[in-house]
C-alpha positions as CSV (number, residue, x, y, z in Angstrom):
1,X,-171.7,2.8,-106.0
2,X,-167.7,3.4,-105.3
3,X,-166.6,3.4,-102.0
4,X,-162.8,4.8,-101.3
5,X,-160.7,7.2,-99.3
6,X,-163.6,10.1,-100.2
7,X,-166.3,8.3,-98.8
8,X,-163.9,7.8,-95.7
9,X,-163.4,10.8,-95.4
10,X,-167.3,12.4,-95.6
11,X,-168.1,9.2,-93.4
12,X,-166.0,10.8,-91.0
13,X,-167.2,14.8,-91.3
14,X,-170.8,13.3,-91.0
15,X,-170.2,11.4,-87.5
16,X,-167.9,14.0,-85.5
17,X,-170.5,16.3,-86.5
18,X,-173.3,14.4,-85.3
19,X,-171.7,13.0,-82.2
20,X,-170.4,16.0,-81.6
21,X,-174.4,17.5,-81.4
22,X,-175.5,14.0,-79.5
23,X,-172.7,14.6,-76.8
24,X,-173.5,18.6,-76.5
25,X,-176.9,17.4,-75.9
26,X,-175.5,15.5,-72.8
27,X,-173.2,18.6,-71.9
28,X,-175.5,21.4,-72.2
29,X,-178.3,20.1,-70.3
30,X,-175.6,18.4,-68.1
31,X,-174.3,22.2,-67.2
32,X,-177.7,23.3,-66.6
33,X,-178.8,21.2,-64.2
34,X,-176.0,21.4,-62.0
35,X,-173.9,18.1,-63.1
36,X,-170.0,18.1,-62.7
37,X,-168.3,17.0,-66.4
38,X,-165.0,15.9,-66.5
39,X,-164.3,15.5,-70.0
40,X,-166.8,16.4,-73.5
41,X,-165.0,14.1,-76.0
42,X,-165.3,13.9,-79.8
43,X,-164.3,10.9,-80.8
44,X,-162.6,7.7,-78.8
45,X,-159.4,6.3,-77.7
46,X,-155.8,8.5,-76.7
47,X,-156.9,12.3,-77.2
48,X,-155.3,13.8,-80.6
49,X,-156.0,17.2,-78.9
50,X,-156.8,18.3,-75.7
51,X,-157.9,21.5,-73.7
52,X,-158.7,22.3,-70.0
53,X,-161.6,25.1,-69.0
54,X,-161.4,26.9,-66.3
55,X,-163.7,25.1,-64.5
56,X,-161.5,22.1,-65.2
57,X,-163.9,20.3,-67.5
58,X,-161.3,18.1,-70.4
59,X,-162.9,19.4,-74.1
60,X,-161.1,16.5,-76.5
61,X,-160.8,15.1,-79.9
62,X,-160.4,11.8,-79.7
63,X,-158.0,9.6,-82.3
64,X,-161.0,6.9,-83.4
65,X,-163.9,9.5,-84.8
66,X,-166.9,6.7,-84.4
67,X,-169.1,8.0,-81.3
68,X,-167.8,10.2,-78.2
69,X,-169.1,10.8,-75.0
70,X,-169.7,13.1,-71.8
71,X,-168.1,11.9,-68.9
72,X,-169.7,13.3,-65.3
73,X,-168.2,12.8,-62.1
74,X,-169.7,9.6,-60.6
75,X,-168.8,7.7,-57.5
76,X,-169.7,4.0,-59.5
77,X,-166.6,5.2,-61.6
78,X,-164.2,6.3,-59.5
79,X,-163.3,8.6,-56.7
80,X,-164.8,12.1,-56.4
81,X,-163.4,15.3,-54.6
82,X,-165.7,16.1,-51.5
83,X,-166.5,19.3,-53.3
84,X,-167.5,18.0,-56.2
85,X,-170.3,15.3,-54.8
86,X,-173.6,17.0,-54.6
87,X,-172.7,17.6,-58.9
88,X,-171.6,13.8,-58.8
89,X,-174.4,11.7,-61.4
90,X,-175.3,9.3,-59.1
91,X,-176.4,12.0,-56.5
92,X,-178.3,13.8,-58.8
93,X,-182.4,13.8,-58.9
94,X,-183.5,10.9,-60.5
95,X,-185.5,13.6,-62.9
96,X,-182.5,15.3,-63.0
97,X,-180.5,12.3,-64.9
98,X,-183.6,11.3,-66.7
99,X,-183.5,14.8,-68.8
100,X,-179.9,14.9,-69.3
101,X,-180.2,11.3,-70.8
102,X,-182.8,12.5,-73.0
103,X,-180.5,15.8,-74.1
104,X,-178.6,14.0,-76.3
105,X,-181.1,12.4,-78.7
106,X,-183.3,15.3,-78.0
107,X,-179.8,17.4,-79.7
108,X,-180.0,15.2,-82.8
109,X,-183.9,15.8,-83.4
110,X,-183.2,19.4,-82.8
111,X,-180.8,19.3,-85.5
112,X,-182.4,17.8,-88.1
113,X,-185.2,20.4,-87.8
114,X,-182.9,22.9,-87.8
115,X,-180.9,21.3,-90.8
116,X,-184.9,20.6,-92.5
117,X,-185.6,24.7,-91.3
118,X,-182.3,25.7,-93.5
119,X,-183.0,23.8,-96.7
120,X,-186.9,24.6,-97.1
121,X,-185.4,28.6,-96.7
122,X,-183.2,28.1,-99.4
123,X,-185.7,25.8,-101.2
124,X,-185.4,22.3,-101.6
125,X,-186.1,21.5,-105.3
126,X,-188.2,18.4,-106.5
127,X,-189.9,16.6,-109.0
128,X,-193.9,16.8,-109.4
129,X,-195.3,12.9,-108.8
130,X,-196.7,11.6,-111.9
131,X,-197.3,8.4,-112.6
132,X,-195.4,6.5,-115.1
133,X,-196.0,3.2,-116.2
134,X,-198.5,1.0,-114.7
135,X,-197.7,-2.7,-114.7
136,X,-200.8,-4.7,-115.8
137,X,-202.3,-7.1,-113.4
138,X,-200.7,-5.4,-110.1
139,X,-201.3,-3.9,-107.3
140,X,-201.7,-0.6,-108.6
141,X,-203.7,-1.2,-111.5
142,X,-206.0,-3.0,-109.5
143,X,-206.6,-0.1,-107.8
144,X,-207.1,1.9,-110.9
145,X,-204.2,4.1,-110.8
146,X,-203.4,5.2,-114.5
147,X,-200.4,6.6,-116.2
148,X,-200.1,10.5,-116.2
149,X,-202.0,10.4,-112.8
150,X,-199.9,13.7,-110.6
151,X,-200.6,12.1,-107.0
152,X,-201.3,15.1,-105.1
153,X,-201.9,13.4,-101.2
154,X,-201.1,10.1,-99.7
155,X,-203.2,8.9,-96.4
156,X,-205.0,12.3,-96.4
157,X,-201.6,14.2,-95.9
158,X,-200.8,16.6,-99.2
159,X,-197.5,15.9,-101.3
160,X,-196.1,17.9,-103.7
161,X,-192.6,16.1,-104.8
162,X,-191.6,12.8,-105.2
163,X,-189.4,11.9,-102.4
164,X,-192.5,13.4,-99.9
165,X,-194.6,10.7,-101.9
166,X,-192.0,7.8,-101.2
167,X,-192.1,8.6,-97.5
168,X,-196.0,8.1,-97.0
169,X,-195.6,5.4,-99.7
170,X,-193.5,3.8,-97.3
171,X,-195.3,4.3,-94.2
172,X,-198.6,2.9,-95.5
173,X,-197.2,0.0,-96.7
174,X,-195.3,-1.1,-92.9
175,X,-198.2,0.5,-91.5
176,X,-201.3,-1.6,-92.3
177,X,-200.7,-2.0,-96.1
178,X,-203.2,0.6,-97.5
179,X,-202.1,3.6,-99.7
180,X,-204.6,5.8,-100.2
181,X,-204.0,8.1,-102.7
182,X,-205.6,10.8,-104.0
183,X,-204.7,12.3,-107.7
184,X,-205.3,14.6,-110.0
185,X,-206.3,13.3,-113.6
186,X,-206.7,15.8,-116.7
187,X,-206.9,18.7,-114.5
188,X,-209.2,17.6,-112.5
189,X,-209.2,15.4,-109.0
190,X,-210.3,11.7,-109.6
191,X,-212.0,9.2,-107.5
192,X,-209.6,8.2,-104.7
193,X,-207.6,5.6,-105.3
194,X,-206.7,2.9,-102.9
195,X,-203.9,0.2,-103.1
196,X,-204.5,-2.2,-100.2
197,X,-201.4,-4.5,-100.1
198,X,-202.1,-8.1,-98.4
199,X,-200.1,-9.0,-95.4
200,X,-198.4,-11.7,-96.5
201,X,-197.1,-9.1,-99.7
202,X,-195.9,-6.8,-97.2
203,X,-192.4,-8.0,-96.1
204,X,-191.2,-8.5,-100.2
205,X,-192.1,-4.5,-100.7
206,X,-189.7,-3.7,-97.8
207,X,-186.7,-5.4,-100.2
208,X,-184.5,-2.7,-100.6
209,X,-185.0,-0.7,-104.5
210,X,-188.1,-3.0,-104.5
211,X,-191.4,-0.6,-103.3
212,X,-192.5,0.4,-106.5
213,X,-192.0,-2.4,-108.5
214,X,-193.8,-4.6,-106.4
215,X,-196.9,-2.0,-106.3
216,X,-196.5,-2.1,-110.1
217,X,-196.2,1.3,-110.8
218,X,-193.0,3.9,-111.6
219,X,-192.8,7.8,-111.8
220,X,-192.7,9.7,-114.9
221,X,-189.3,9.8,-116.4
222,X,-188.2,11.6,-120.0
223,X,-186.1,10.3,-122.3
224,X,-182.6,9.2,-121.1
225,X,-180.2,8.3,-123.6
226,X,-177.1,6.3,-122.4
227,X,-174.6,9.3,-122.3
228,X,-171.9,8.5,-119.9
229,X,-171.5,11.5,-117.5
230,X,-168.7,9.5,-115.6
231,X,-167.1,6.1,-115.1
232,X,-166.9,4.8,-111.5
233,X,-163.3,4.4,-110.4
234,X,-162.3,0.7,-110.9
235,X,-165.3,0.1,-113.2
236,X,-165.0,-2.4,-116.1
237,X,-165.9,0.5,-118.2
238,X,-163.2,2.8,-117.7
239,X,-160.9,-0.4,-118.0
240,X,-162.4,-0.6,-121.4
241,X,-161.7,2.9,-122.1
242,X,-165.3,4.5,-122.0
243,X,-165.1,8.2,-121.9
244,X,-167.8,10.9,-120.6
245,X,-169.7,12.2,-123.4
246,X,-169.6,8.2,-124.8
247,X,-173.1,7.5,-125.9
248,X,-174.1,4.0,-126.4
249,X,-176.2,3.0,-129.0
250,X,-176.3,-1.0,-128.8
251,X,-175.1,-3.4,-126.6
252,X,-173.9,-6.9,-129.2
253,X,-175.5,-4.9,-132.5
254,X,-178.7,-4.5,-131.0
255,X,-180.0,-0.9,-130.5
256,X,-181.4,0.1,-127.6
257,X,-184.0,2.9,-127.0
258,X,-182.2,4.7,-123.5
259,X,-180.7,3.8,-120.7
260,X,-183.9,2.3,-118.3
261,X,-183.7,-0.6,-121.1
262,X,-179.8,-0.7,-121.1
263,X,-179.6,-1.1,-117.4
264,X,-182.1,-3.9,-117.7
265,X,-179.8,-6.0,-120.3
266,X,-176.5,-5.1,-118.7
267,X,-177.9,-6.4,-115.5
268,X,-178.8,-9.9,-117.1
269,X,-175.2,-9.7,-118.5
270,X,-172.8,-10.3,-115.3
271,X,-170.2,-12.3,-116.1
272,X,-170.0,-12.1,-119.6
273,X,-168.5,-9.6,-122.0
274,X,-170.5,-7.4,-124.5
275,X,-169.4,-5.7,-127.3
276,X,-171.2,-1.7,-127.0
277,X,-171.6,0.2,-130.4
278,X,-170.7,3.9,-128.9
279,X,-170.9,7.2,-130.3
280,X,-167.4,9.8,-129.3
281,X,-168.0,12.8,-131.3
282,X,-168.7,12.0,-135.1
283,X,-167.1,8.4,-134.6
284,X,-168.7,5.2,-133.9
285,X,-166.7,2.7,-132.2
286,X,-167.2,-1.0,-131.0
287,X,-166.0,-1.4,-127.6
288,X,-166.1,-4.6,-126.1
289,X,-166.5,-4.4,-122.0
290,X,-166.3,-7.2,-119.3
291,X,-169.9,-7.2,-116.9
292,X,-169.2,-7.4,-113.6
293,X,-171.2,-10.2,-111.7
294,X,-172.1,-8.0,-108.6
295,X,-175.0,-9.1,-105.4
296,X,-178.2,-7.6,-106.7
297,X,-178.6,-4.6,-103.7
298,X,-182.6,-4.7,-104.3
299,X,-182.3,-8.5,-103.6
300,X,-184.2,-9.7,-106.0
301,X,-184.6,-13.0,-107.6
302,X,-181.3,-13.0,-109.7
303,X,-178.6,-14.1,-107.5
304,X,-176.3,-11.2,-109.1
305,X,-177.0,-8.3,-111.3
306,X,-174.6,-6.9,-114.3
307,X,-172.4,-3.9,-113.6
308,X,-170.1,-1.9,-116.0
309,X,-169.4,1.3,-113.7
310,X,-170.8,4.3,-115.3
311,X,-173.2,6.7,-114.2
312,X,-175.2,8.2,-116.7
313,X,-176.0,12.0,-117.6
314,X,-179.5,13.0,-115.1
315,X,-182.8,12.8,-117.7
316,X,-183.6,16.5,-118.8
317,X,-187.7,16.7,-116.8
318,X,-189.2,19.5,-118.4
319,X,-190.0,23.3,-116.2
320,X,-193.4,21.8,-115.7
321,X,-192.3,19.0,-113.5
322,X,-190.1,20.3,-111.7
323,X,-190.9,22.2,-108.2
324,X,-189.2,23.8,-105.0
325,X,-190.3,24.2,-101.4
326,X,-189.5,27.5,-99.9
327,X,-191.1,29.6,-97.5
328,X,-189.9,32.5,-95.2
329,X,-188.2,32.4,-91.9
330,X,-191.3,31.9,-89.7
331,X,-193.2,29.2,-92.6
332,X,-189.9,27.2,-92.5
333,X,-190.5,26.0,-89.5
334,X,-194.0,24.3,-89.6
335,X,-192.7,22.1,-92.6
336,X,-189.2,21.5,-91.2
337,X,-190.5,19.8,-87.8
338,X,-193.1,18.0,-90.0
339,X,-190.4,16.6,-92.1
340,X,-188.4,15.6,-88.8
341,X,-191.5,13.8,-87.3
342,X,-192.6,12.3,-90.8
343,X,-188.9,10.8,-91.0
344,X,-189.0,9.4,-87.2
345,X,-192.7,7.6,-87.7
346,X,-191.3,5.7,-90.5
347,X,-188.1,4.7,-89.0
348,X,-189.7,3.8,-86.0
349,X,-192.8,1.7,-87.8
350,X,-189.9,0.4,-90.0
351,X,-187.7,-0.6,-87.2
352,X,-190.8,-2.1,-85.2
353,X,-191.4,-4.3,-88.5
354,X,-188.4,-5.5,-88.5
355,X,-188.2,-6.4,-85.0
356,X,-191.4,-8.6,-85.5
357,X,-190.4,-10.1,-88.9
358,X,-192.5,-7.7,-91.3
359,X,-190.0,-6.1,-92.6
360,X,-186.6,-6.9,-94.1
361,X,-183.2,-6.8,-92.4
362,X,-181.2,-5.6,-95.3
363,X,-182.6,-2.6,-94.9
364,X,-179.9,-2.0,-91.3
365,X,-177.0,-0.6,-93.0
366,X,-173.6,-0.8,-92.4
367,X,-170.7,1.9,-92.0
368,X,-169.8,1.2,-95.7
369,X,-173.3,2.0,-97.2
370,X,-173.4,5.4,-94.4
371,X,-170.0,6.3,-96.0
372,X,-171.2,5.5,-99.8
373,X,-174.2,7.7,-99.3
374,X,-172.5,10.4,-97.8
375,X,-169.5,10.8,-100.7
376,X,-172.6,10.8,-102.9
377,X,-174.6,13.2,-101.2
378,X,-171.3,15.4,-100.6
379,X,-170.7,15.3,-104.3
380,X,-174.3,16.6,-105.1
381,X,-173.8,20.0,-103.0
382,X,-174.3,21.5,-99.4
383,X,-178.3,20.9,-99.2
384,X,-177.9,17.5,-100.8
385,X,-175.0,16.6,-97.7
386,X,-177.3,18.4,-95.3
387,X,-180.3,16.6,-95.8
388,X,-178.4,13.4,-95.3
389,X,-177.1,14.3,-92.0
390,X,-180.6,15.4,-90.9
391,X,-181.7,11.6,-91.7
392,X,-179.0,10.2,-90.3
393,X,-179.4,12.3,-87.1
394,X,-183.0,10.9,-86.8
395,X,-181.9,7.5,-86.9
396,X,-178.7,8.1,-84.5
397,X,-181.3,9.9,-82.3
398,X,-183.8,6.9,-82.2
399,X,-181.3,4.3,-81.9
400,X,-179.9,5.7,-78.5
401,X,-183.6,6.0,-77.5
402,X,-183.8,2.3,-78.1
403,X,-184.4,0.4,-73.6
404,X,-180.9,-1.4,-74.1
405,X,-178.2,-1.0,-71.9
406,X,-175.2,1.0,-72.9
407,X,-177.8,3.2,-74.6
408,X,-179.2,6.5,-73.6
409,X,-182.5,4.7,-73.5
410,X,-181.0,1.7,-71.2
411,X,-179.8,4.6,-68.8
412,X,-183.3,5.9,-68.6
413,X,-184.5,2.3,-68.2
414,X,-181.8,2.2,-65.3
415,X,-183.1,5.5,-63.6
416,X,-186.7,4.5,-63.6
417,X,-186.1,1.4,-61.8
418,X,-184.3,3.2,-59.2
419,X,-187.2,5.3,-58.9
420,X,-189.9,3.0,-58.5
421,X,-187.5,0.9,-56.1
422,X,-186.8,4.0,-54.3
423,X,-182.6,2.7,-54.6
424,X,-180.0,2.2,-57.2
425,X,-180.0,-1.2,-58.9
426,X,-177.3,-3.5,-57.8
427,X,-173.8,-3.4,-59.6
428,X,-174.5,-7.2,-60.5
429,X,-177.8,-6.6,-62.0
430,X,-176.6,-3.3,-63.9
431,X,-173.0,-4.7,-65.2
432,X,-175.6,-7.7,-66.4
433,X,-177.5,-5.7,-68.7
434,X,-174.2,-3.3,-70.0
435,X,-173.1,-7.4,-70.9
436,X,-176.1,-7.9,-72.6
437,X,-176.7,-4.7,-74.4
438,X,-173.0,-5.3,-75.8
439,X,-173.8,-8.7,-77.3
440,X,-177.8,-7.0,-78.5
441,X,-175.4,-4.3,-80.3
442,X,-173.0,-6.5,-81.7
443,X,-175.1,-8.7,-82.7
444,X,-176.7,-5.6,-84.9
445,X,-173.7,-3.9,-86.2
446,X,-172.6,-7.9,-87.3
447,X,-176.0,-7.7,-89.5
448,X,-175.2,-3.9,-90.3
449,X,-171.6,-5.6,-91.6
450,X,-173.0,-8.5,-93.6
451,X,-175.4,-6.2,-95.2
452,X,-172.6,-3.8,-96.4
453,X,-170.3,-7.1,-98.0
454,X,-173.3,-8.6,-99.3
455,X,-174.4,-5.1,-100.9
456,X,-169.9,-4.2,-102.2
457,X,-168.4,-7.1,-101.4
C-alpha cells in the first residue's frame, strides 16, 4: 500500500466530514435544549474562514482539519454576559449536558446507518462464502469443514457475502472462541459445524491478515494469473520498468501457476533480486527486479516480507458467486442499523480484548493506515469511500464514548458525579483527570504511530 499527497488529501475529506457530523451532534442538540454556542468549528487552530449568525454564534473552518469542536458559553472558561447565563453549560440541567454530550457520538452512529441505509438502496455487491482450501490438521478441519462448503450463517445469524462472514468470524473468535457455522453442502444443509478455538489460540488469530490462516481455512478464489493491473508509485517494479498488461510467468526460470503462489515466493524474496520471465504482448522478456525487504503487516513469523509494488488484475468469480444486497426504501433500514450495531459489538468486544491482553495492539491504527485506506477506498468509487467513512464513524463514535477525560464520555463521567454529589467537582480534581486523559490519549495515538512506521516505515 502507497501512501502520498492523495491519501492526504482523502485523509482529510474523510475527518472534516466526520468531525464536522460529531460536532453538529454537539450543536444541534446544543440549540435544542436551550445552550448558548459561541463558536461550531471544523477544524483547529487560527480560523481559515469565518462567519457570524445572527444570533452571534462563530461558524468556522479551522487551518489544522484533525477534530473540531462546539464551544458553549461557560463561566469555568471565561466571563459570560448577564443575559446569556441561564444558556451558560455549567447552569444547565445536569440531564440537560448529559444528552448534549451524548449528541455527538449519537451523530456519528446516525450516520453510519444512514451511510449503511444508502448503499444497501443502491446495492452493495459481494461475493457468495465458499470455502476454499482447508488446511489439514487445523482448526477447521477438525471441525469438519470441507472445501466447496457455501457457509450460509455464523452464531445463528444468516450471511450471505463474505465480508458479513468475516464480521461474525471475528466476533466469535474475541467473543468466547466458538464459530458456529452452519453450511450448505451439495445443495443441501450439512450438520453444523463448529470450530471451538482454545483460549490460549485466541490472541495469535487477532494478528492482523492472520484470522483465516490460523483457522486453517480460505474462501474460494478462481484462477489469478499474475497480470499487472498497476505498479505502485515508487515500487521496485516500475523502477524495473514493469508495465500494466505485463504478465509474469516465472520468477528465476521457474513457472509459476498464478499470483496466490507468486506472492508467496516474492515474499520469501526481500532483499534479494529476481530475474521475472514476463509476457508484453507477443514478446517474452527477462526482467530482473530488486525485492523490497518491507515489516510483514500480518506480523507473522518472518521478520520482513518481499515486496515489488504491483497490484494485480481482480480474479474474474463467475455470475454464480457473485451477489448484491438491495432492498427498497423502508427494507433498507432494518439491514442498515443491523450493520451499524454488528460493526459496534465487534469493535467494542475487540477493544475490550485488547484492553485485557486478548487481543493484539497492532490492530490500533495510526493516521497513516486511516489515510492509506481511505485513498484506496476513494479509488474504488462512491459506495466503496462511503462504507469506509461509515466504519470509521463507528469507531470515532465509540472512542469519544470511551470514561476518559477530554472525551465526551469523561464529560459524562464528570456530570454524573456532580449529580450524585449534588455539586460540581472541584477545579483541582477536574483539571486532574483533563492531565490524565491527555497522557491515556497520547499514550494511544504513540501506539497508533508506532503501528503505522512499523506497518510503512
Amino acid at each position: 500500500m502507497s501512501f502520498g499527497p492523495i491519501q492526504i488529501l482523502w485523509f482529510i475529506v474523510a475527518i472534516s466530514v466526520l468531525v464536522a457530523v460529531h460536532e453538529f451532534g454537539h450543536f444541534w442538540v446544543g440549540r435544542r435544549l436551550g445552550f448558548k454556542v459561541l463558536r461550531f468549528s471544523v477544524g483547529f487552530g487560527r480560523p481559515l474562514v469565518m462567519r457570524t449568525g445572527a444570533d452571534g454564534t462563530e461558524y468556522a473552518i479551522g487551518m489544522i482539519p484533525l477534530g473540531g469542536y462546539v464551544r458553549f458559553a461557560d463561566e469555568r472558561d471565561g466571563e459570560v454576559a448577564a443575559s446569556d447565563l441561564a444558556s451558560a453549560f455549567n447552569r444547565r440541567p445536569v440531564w440537560a449536558r448529559v444528552l448534549v454530550l451524548l449528541a455527538g457520538p449519537a451523530a456519528n452512529f446516525l450516520f453510519a446507518v444512514v451511510a449503511f441505509w444508502g448503499l444497501y438502496l443502491s446495492g452493495v455487491p459481494g461475493l457468495k462464502p465458499v470455502v476454499g482450501d482447508v488446511r489439514a490438521d487445523s482448526y477447521a478441519s477438525r471441525a469438519g469443514l470441507r472445501s466447496g462448503d457455501e457457509i450460509v450463517a455464523v452464531g445463528g445469524a444468516p450471511v450471505t457475502n463474505m465480508e458479513a462472514t468475516v464480521i461474525a468470524t471475528i466476533y466469535g473468535v474475541v467473543d468466547n472462541g466458538r464459530i458456529e457455522l452452519a453450511v450448505r453442502r451439495g445443495g443441501t444443509l450439512a450438520p453444523p459445524v463448529v470450530i471451538d478455538v482454545p483460549a490460549e489460540g485466541r490472541r495469535a488469530l487477532t494478528e492482523p491478515g492472520a484470522l483465516y490462516d490460523g483457522l486453517g481455512f480460505g474462501f474460494f478464489q478462481p484462477h489469478q494469473p499474475v497480470i499487472v493491473d498497476h505498479t505502485i508509485a515508487g515500487g521496485t517494479a516500475a523502477a524495473a520498468g514493469l508495465r500494466a498488461g505485463d504478465e509474469v510467468l516465472s520468477i528465476n526460470g521457474e513457472k509459476i501457476a498464478g499470483f496466490p503462489e507468486f506472492r508467496d515466493r516474492i515474499g520469501r524474496l526481500g532483499g534479494s533480486t529476481v530475474d521475472l520471465g514476463v509476457r508484453r504482448g507477443t514478446t517474452e522478456l527477462r526482467i530482473p527486479v530488486a525485492v523490497r525487504a518491507e515489516p510483514d503487516p500480518a506480523g507473522g513469523a518472518r521478520p520482513s516480507v518481499g515486496r515489488i509494488g504491483i497490484a494485480p488484475v481482480p480474479p474474474a468469480f463467475p455470475a454464480s458467486m457473485q451477489v448484491v444486497d438491495r432492498y427498497g426504501p423502508l427494507a433498507a433500514i432494518g439491514p442498515a442499523v443491523h450493520r451499524t450495531w454488528q460493526t459496534s459489538a465487534v469493535t467494542l468486544k475487540f477493544l475490550w480484548r485488547m484492553l485485557t491482553g486478548g487481543a493484539s495492539l497492532k490492530n490500533i491504527n495510526g493516521p497513516i493506515s486511516i489515510a492509506t485506506y481511505a485513498g484506496l477506498s476513494a479509488r474504488e468509487g462512491f459506495g466503496s469511500f462511503l462504507m469506509f467513512l461509515a466504519a470509521v464513524s463507528i469507531s470515532l463514535g465509540i472512542l469519544n464514548l470511551m470514561p476518559v477525560p477530554v472525551l465526551d464520555g469523561g464529560g459524562i463521567v464528570y456530570q454524573l458525579a456532580e449529580a450524585v454529589r449534588g455539586g460540581p467537582l472541584s477545579l483541582r480534581i477536574q483539571a486532574l483527570g483533563q492531565q490524565v486523559g491527555i497522557v491515556l490519549l497520547l499514550l494511544l495515538m504513540s501506539l497508533a504511530f508506532y503501528n503505522d512506521l512499523r506497518h510503512f516505515g
